[in-house]
N, C-alpha and C positions, 0 to 999 in steps of 0.2 A: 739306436742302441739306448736303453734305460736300466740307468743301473742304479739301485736303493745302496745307500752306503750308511751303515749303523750307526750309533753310536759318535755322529761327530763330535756332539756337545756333551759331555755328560747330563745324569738328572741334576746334580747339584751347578750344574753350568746352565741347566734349564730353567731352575728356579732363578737363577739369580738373573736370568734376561726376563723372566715374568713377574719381575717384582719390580723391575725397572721400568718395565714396559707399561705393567697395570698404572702407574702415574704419569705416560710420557702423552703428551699432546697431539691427541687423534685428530684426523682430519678424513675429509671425504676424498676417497683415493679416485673419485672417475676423474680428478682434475689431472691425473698424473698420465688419463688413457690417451691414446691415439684416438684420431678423429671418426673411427668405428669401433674400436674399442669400448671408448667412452660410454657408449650409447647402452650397453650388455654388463656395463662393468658395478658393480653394486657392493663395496666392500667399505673400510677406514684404513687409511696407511701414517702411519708415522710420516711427518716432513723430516724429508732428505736432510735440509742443514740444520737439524736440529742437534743438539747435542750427543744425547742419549740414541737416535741413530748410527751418530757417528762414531761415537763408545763402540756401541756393539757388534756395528758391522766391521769394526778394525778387528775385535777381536777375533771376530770369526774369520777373515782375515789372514790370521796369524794361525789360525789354528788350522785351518786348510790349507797353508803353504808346508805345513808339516805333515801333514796327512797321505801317505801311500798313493791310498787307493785311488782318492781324489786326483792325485796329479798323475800316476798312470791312467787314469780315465779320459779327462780333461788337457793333459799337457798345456795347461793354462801359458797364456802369452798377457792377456789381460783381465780384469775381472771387474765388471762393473759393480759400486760400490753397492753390498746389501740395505736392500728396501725391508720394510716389516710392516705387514696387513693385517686386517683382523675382520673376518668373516660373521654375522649374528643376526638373529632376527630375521630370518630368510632371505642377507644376500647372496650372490655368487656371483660368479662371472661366467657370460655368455661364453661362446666360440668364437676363437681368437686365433689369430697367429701375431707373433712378437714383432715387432720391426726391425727388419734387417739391419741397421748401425742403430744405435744411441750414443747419444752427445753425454758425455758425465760434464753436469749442473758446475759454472763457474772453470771449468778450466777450459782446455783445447784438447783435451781428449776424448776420440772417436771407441765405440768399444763394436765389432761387426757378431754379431750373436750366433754363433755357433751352437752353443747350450745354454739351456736354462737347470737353472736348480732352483729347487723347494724346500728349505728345511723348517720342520714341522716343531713349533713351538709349543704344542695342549695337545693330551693323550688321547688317541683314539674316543674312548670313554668319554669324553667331555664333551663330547657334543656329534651331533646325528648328522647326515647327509657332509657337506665340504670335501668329498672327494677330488684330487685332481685325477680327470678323465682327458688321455692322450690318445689320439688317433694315429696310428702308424699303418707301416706295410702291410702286419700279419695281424690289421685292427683294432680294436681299441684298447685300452689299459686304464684299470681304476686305480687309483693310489692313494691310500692313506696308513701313514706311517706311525711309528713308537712319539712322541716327544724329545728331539734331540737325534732324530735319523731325518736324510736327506735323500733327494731325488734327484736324480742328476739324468736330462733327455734334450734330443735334437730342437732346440728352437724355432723350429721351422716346422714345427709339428704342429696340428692343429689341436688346444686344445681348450679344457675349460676345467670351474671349480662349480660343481654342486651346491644348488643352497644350504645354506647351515637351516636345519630348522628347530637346530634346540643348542643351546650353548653357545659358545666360542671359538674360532677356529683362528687361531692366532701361529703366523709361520713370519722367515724370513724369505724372501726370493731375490734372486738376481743374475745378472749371465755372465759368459763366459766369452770371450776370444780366443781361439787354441790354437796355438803354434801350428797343429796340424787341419786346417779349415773345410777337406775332405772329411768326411763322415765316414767312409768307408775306408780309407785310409787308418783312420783315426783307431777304426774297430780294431784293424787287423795287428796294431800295435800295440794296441789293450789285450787283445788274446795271448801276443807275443809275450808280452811284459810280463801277465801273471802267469804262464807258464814258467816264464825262468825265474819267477817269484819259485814256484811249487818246487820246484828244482832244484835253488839254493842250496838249502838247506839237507840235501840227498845226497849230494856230488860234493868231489873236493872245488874245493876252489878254480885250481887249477886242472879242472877236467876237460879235457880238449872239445866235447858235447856241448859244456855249457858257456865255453869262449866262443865256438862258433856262434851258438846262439843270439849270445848277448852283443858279438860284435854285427851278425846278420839286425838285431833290434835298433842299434846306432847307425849303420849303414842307411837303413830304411828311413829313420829322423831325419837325417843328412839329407836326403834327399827329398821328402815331401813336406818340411819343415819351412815355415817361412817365416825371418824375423826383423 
């Protein structure tokens, strides 16, 4: 399941992580790859304990623990803390798949990757090629989003980014643990959810349609939910 979610950040929340970002202390990101990753991986990431990553990736943080759609999708249990790359001069990253646990830097927590997300820091327009290209069931998928929209797909998916060959391709990325670690699971809860999303707001409250529903959605967390 790959689902684009709008609008996380606004533009005025975009500027202000690209203004922060334009002076934060790049580094060569294959140091951060896995022992074939590395080999494919040609980008600059922000170090993790740096400040100004840690600024930003709280906020986003915060602003995704509020956000709907993000947590009907995700049912987030953990969230590995956001990383921030920056694509130019014709890197990209080969074909990949993520590693199933990572260790988050300095403490004793495990995060098992369920999903990965993308959020796309520089507009489309600003620069050429840096697609992320996800390989799925029903084939492949190109993605490249607004400034301040987000990606959200199975981890476990094989995927890669395009070389940038004109500009800057500057995103956050990082994954997910989800309460629900089934895929398929997961889906059919995201279908459930925004349906009685759409529903809400049509029905009383108390409409006998939409208690079933909502109690058949709890039901099914209950049960394939693990914490």
């Amino acid at each position: 399941m790959l689902i684009s979610i709008e609008q996380v950040l606004s533009k005025d929340e975009v500027r202000q992580f690209r203004t922060i970002l334009d002076g934060a202390p790049w580094q060569d990101g294959a140091a951060s790859g896995g022992t074939l990753a590395r080999t494919v991986k040609h980008n600059e990431q922000v170090d993790d304990s740096a400040d100004v990553a840690i600024s930003l990736g709280n906020h986003l943080l915060r602003t995704l623990g509020a956000h709907p759609l993000f947590v009907s999708a995700a049912l987030p249990r953990k969230i590995y803390p956001p990383r921030f790359n920056r694509y130019a001069s014709g890197g990209g990253y080969g074909a990949h798949v993520d590693s199933a646990i990572m260790h988050v830097p300095a403490s004793a927590v495990s995060v098992r990757t369920d999903l990965a997300a993308t959020l796309f820091l520089s507009e489309p327009d600003e620069y050429d090629g840096g697609e992320l290209e996800i390989e799925g069931a029903f084939g492949g998928q190109s993605v490249k989003l607004a400034a301040g929209d987000m990606v959200l797909y199975p981890a476990s998916s094989l995927h890669r980014v395009a070389p940038v060959r004109r500009g800057a391709r500057i995103a956050s990325f990082f994954w997910i643990e989800s309460l629900v670690g089934d895929e398929g699971a997961r889906a059919t809860l995201f279908d459930l959810d925004q349906a009685i999303q759409q529903l809400t707001p049509v029905l009383a409250t108390d409409d006998a349609r939409l208690l079933k529903l909502t109690n058949v959605y709890h039901n099914l967390v209950r049960r394939w939910a693990t914490t």
